[in-house]
Each structure stands twice: as C-alpha cells, then as structure tokens.
mmCIF file of the N, C-alpha and C atoms, coordinates in Angstrom:
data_MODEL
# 
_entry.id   MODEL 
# 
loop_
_atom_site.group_PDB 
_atom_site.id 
_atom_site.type_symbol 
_atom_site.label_atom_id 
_atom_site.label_alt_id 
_atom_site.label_comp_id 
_atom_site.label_asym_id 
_atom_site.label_entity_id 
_atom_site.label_seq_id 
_atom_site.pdbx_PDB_ins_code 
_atom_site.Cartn_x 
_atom_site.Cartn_y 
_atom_site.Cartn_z 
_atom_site.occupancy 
_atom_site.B_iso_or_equiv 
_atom_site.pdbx_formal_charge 
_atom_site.auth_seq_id 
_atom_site.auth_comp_id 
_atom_site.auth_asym_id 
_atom_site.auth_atom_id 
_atom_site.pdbx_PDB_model_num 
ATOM 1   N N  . UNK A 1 1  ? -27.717 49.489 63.615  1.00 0.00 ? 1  UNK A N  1 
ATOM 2   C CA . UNK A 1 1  ? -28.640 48.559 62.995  1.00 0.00 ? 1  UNK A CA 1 
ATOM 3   C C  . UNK A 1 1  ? -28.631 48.734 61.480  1.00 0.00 ? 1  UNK A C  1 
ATOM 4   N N  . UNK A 1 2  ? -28.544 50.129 61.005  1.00 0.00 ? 2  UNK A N  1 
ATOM 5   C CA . UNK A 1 2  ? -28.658 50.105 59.608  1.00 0.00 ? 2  UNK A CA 1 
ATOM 6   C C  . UNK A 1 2  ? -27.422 49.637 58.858  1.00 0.00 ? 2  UNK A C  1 
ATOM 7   N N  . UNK A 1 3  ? -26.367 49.779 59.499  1.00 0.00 ? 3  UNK A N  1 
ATOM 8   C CA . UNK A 1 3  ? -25.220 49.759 58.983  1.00 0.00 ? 3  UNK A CA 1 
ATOM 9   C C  . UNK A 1 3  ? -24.971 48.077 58.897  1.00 0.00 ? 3  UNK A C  1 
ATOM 10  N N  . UNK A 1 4  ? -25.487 47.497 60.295  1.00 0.00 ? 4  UNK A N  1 
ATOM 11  C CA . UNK A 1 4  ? -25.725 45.802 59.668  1.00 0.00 ? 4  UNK A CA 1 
ATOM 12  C C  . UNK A 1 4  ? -26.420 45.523 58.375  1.00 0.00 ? 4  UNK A C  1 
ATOM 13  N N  . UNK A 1 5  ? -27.416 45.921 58.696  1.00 0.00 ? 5  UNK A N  1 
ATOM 14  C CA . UNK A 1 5  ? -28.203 45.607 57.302  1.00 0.00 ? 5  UNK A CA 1 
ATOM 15  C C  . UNK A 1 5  ? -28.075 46.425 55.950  1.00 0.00 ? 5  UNK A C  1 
ATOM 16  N N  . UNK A 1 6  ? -26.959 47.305 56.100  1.00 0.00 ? 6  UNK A N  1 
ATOM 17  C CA . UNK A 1 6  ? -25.978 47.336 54.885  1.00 0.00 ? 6  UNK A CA 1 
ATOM 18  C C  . UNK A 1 6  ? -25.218 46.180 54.528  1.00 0.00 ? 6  UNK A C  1 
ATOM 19  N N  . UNK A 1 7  ? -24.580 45.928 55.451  1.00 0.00 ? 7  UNK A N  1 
ATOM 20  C CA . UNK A 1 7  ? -23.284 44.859 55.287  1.00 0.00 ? 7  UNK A CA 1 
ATOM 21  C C  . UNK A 1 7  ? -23.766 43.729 54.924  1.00 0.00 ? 7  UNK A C  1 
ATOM 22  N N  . UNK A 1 8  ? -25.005 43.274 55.708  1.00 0.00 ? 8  UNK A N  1 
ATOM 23  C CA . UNK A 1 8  ? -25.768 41.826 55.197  1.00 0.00 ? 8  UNK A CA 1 
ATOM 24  C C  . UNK A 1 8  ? -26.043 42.334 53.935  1.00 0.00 ? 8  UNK A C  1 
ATOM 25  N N  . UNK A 1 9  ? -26.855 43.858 53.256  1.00 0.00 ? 9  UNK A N  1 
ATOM 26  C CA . UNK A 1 9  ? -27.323 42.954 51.861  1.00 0.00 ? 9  UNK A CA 1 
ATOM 27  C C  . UNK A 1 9  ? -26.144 43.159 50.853  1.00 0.00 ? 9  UNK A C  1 
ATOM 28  N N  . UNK A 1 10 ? -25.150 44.219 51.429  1.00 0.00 ? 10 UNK A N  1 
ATOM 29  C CA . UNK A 1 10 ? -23.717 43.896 50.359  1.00 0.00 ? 10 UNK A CA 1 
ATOM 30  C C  . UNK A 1 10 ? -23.043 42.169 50.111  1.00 0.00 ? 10 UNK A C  1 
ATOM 31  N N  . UNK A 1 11 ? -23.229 41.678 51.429  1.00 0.00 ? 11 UNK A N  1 
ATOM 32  C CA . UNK A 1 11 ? -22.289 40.386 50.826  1.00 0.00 ? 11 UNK A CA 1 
ATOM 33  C C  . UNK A 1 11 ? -23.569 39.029 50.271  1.00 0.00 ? 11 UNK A C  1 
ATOM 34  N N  . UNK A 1 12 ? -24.909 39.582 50.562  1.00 0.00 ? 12 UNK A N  1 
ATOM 35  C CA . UNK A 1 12 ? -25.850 39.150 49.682  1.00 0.00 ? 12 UNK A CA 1 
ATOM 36  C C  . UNK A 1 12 ? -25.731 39.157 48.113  1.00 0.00 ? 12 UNK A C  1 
ATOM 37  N N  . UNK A 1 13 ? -25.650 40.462 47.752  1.00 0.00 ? 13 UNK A N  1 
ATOM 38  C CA . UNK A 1 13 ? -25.538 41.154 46.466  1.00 0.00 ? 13 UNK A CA 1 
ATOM 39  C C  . UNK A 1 13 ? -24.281 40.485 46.173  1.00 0.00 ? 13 UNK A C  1 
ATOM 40  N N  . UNK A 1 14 ? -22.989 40.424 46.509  1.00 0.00 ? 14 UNK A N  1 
ATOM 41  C CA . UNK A 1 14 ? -21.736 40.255 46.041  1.00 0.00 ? 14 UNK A CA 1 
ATOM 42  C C  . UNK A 1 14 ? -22.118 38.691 45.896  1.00 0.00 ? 14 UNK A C  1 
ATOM 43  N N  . UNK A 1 15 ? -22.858 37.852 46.707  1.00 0.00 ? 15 UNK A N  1 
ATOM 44  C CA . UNK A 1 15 ? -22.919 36.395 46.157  1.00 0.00 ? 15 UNK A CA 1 
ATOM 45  C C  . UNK A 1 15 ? -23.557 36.398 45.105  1.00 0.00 ? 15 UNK A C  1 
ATOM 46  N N  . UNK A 1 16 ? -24.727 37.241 45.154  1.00 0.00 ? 16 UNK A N  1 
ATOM 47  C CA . UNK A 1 16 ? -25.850 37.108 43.856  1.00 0.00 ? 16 UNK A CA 1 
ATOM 48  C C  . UNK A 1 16 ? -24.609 37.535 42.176  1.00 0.00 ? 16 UNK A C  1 
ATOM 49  N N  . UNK A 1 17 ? -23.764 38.397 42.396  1.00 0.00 ? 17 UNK A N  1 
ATOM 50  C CA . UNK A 1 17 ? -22.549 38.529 41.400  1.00 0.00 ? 17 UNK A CA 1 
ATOM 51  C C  . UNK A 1 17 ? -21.725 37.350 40.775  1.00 0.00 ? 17 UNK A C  1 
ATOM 52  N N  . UNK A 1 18 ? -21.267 36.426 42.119  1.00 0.00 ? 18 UNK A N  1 
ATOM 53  C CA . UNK A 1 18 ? -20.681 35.458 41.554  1.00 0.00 ? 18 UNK A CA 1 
ATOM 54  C C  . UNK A 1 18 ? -21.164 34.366 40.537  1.00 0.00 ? 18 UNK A C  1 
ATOM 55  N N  . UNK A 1 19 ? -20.423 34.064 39.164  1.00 0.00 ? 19 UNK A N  1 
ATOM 56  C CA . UNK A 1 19 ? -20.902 33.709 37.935  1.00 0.00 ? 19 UNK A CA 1 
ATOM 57  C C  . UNK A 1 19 ? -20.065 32.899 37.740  1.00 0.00 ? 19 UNK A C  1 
ATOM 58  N N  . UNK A 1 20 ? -19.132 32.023 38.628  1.00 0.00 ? 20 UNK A N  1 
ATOM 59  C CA . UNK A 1 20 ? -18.303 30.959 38.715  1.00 0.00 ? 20 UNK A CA 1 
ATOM 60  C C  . UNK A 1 20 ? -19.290 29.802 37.665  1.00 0.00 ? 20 UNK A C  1 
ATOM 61  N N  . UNK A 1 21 ? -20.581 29.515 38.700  1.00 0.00 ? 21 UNK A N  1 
ATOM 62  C CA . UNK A 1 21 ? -21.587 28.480 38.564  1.00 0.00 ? 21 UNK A CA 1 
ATOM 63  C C  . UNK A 1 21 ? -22.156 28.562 36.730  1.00 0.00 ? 21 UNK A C  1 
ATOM 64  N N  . UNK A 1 22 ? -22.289 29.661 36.364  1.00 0.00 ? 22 UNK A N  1 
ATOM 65  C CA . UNK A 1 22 ? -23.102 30.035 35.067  1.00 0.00 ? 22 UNK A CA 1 
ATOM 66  C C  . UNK A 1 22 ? -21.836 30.051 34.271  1.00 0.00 ? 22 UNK A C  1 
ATOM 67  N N  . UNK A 1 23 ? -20.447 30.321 34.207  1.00 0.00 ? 23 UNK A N  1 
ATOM 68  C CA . UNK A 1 23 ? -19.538 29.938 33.376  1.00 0.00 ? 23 UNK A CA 1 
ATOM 69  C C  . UNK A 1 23 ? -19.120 28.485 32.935  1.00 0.00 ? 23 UNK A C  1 
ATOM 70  N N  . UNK A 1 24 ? -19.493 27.516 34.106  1.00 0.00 ? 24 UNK A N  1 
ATOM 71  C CA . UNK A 1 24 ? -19.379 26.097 34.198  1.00 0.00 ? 24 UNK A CA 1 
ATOM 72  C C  . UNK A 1 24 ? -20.126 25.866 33.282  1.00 0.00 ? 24 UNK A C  1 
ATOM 73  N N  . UNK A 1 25 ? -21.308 26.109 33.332  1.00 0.00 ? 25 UNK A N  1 
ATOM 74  C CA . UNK A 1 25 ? -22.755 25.959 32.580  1.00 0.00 ? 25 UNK A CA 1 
ATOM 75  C C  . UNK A 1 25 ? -22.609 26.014 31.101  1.00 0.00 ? 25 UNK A C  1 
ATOM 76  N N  . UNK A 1 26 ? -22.073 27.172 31.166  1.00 0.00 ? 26 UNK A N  1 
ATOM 77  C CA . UNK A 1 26 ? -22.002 28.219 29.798  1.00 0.00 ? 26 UNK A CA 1 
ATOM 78  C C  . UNK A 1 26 ? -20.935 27.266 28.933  1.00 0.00 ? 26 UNK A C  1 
ATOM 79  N N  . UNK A 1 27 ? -19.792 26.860 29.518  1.00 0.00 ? 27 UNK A N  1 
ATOM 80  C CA . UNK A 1 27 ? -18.404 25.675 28.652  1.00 0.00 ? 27 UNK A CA 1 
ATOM 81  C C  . UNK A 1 27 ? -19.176 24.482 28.778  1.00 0.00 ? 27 UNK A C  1 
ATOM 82  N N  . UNK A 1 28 ? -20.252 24.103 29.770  1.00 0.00 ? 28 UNK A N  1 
ATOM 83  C CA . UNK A 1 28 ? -20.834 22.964 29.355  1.00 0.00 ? 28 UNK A CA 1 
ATOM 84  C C  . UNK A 1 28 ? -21.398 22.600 28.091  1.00 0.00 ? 28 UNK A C  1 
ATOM 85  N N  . UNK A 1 29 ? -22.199 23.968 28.171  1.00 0.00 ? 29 UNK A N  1 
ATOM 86  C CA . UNK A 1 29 ? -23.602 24.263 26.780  1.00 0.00 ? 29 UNK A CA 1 
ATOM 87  C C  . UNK A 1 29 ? -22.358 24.190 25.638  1.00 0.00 ? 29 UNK A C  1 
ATOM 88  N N  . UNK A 1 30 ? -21.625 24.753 25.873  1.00 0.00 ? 30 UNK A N  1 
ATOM 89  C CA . UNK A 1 30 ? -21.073 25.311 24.338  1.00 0.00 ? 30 UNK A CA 1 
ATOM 90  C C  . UNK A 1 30 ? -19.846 23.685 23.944  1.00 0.00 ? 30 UNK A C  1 
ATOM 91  N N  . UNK A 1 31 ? -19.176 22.696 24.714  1.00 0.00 ? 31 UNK A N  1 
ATOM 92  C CA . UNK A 1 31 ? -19.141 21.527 24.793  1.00 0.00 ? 31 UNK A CA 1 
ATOM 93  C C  . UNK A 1 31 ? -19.835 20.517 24.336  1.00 0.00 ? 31 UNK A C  1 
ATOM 94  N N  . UNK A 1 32 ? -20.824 21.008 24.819  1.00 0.00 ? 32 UNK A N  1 
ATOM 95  C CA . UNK A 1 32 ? -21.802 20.180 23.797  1.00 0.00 ? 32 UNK A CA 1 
ATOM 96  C C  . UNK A 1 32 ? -23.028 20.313 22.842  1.00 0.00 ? 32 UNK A C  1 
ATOM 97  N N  . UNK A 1 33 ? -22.655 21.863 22.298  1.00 0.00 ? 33 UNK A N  1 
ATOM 98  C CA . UNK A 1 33 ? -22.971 22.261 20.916  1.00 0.00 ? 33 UNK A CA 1 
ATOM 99  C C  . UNK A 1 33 ? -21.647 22.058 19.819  1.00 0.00 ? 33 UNK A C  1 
ATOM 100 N N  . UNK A 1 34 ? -20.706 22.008 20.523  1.00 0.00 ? 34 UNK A N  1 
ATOM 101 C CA . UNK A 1 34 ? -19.535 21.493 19.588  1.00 0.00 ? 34 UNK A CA 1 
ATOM 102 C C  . UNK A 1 34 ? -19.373 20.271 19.121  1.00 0.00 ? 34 UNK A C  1 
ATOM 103 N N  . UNK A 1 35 ? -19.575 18.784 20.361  1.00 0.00 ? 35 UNK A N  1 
ATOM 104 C CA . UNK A 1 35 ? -19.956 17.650 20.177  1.00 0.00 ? 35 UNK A CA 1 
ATOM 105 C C  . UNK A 1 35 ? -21.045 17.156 19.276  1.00 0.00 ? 35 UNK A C  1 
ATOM 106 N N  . UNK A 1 36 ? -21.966 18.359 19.036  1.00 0.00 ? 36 UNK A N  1 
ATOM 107 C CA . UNK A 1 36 ? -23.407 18.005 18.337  1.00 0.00 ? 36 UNK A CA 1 
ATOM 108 C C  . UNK A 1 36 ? -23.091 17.855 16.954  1.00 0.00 ? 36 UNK A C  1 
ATOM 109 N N  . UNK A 1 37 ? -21.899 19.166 17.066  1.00 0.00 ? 37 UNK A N  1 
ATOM 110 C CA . UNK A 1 37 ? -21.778 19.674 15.322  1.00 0.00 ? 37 UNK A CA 1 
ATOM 111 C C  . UNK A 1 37 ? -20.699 18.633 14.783  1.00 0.00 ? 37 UNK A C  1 
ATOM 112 N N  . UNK A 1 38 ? -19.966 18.073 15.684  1.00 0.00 ? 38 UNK A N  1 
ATOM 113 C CA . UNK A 1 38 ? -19.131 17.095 15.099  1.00 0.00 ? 38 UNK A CA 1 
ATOM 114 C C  . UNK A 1 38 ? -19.702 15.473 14.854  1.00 0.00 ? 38 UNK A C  1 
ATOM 115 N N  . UNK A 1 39 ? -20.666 15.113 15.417  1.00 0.00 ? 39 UNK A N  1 
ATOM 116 C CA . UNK A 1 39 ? -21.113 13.896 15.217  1.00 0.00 ? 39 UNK A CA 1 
ATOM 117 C C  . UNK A 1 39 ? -22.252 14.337 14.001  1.00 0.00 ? 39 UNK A C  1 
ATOM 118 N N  . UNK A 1 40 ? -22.733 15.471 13.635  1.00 0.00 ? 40 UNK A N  1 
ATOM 119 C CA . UNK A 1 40 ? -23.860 15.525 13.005  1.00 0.00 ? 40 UNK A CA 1 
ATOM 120 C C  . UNK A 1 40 ? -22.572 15.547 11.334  1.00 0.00 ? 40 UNK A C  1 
ATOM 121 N N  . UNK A 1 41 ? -21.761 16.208 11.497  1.00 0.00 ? 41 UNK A N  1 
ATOM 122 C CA . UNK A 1 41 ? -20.289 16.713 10.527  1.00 0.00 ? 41 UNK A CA 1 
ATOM 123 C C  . UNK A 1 41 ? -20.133 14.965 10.109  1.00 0.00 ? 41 UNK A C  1 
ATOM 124 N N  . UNK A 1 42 ? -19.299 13.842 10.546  1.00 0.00 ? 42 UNK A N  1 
ATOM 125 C CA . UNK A 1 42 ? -19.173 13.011 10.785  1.00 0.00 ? 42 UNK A CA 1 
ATOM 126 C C  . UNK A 1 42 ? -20.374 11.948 10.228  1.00 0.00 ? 42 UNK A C  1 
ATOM 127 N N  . UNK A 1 43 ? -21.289 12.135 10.498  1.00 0.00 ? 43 UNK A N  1 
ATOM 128 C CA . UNK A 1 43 ? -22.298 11.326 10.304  1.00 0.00 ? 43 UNK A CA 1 
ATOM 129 C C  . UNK A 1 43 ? -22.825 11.528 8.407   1.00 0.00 ? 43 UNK A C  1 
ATOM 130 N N  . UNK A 1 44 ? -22.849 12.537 8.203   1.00 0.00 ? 44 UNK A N  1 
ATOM 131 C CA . UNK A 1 44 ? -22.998 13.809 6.846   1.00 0.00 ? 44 UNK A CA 1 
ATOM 132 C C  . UNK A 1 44 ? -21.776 13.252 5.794   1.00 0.00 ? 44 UNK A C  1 
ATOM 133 N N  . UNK A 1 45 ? -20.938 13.182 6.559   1.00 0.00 ? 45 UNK A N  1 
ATOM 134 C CA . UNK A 1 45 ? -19.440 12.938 5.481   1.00 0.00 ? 45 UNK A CA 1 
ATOM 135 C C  . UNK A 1 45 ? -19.342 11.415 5.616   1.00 0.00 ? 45 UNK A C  1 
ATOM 136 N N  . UNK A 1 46 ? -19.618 11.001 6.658   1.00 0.00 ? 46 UNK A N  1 
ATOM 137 C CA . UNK A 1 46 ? -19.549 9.214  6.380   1.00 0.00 ? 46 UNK A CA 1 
ATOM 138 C C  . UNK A 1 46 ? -20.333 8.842  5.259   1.00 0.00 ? 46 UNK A C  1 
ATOM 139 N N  . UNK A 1 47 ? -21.538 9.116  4.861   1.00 0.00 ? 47 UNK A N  1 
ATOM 140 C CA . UNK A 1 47 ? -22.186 8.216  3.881   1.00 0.00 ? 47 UNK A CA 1 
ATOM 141 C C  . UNK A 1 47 ? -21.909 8.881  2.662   1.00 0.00 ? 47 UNK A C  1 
ATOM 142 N N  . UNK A 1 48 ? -21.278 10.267 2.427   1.00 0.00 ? 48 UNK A N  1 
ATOM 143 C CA . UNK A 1 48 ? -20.694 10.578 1.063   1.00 0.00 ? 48 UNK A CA 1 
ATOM 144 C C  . UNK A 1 48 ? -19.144 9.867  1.122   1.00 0.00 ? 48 UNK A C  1 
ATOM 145 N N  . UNK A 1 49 ? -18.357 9.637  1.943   1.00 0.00 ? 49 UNK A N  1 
ATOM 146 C CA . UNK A 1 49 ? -17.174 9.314  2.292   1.00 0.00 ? 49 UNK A CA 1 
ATOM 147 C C  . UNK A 1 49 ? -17.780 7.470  1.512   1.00 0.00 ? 49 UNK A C  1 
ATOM 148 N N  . UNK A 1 50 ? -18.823 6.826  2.254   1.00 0.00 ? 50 UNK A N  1 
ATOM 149 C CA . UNK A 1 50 ? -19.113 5.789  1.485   1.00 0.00 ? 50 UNK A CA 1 
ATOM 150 C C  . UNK A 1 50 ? -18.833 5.303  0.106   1.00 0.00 ? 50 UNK A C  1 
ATOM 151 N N  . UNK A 1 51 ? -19.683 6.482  -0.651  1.00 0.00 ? 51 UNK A N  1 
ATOM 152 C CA . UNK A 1 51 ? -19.960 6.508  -1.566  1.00 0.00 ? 51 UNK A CA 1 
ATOM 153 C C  . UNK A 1 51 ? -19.174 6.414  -2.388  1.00 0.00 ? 51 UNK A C  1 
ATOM 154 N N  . UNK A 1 52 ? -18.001 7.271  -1.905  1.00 0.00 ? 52 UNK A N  1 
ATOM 155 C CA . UNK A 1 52 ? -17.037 7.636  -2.363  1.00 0.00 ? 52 UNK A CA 1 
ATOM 156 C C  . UNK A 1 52 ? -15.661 6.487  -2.563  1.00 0.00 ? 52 UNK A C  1 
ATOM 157 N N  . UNK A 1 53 ? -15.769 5.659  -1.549  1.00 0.00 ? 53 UNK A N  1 
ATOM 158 C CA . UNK A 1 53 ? -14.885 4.508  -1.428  1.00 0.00 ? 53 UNK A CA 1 
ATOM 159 C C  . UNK A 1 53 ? -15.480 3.525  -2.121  1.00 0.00 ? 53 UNK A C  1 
ATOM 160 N N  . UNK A 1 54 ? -17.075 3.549  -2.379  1.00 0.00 ? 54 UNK A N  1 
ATOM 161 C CA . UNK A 1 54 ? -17.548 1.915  -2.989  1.00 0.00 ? 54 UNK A CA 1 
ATOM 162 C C  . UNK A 1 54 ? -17.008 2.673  -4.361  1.00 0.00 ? 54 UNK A C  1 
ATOM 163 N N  . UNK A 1 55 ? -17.272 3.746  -5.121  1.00 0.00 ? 55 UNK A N  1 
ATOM 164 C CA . UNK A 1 55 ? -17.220 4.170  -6.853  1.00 0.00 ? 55 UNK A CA 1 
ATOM 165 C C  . UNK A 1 55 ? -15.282 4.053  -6.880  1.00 0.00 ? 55 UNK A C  1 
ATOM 166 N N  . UNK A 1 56 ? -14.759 4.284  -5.780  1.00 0.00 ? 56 UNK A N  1 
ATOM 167 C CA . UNK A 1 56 ? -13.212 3.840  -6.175  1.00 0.00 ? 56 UNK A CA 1 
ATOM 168 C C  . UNK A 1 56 ? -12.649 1.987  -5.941  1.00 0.00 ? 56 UNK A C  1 
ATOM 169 N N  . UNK A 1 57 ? -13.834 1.874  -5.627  1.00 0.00 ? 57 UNK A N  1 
ATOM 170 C CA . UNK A 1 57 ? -13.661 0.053  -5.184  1.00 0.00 ? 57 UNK A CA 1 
ATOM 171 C C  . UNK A 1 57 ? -14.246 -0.702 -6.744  1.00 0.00 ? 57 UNK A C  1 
ATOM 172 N N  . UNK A 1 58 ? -15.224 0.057  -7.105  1.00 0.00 ? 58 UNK A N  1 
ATOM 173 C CA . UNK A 1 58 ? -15.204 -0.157 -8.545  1.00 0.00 ? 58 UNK A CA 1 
ATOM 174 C C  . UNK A 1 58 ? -14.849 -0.312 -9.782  1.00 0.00 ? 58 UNK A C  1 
ATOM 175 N N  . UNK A 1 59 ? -14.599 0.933  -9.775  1.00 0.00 ? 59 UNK A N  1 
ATOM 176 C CA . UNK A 1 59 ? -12.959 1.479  -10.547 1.00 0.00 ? 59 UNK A CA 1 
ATOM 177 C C  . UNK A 1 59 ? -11.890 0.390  -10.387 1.00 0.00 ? 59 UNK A C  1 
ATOM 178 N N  . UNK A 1 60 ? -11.808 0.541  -9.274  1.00 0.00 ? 60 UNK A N  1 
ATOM 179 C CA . UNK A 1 60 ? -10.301 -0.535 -9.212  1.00 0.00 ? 60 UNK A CA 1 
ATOM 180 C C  . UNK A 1 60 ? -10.567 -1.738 -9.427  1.00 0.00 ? 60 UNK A C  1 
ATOM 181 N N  . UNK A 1 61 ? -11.676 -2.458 -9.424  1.00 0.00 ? 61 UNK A N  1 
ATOM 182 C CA . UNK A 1 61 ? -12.368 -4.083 -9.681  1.00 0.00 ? 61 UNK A CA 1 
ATOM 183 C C  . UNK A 1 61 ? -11.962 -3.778 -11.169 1.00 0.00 ? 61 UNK A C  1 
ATOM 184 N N  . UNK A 1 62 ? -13.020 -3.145 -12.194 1.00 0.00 ? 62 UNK A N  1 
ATOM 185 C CA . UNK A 1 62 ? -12.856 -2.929 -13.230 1.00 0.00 ? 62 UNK A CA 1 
ATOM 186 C C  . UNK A 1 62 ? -11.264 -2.980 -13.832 1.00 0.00 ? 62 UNK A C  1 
ATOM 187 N N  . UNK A 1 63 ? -10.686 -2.194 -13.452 1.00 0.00 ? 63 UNK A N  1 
ATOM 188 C CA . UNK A 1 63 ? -9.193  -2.388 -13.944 1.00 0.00 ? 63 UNK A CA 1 
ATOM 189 C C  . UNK A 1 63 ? -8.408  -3.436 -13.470 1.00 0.00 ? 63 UNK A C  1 
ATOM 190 N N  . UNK A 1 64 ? -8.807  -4.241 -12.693 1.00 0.00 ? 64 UNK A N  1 
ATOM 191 C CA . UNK A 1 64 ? -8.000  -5.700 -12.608 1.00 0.00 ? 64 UNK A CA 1 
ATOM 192 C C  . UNK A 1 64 ? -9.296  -6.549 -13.170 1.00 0.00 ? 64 UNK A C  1 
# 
C-alpha cells in the first residue's frame, strides 16, 4: 500500500514539474513585449521621421 502511494505521488510530482505549458506562456509574454516595443519604436520615429520629410520637402520647394 505504501509503496502505491509512493508511486502515485511521484508521477503526481513529476507532472506538477512539467513546464512545457509555462514556457509557451513565457515566448508568448516576451512576443508580445517585443511587439509592444516595436509599434511604440515605430510610432515615436514616425512623427520625427515626419518632420523630417516635410523640412526636406521644403528645402527642395525652395530650391526649385
């Protein structure tokens, strides 16, 4: 009897180990802390990137 209820809570314990599920998780989270930083990156440089194309759209009006 004891030796069952060794064996049951070993392959208990050995499921409670498996971290398959929390690695999925974990490339999820970090997927889309990467996605965050690139649309926030992107969003930041577009309206200096703007800025930057209207003062050379200027420039170049001016000289023609």
């Amino acid at each position: 009897m004891l030796l069952g209820t060794q064996v049951w809570l070993q392959s208990r314990l050995s499921e409670l180990r498996n971290e398959d599920g929390a690695t999925a998780i974990e490339y999820g989270l970090l997927a889309a802390l990467i996605a965050a930083v690139i649309i926030a990156t992107v969003t930041l440089l577009g309206e200096t990137l703007d800025e930057v194309f209207a003062t050379v759209e200027e420039a170049i009006a001016d000289i023609l």
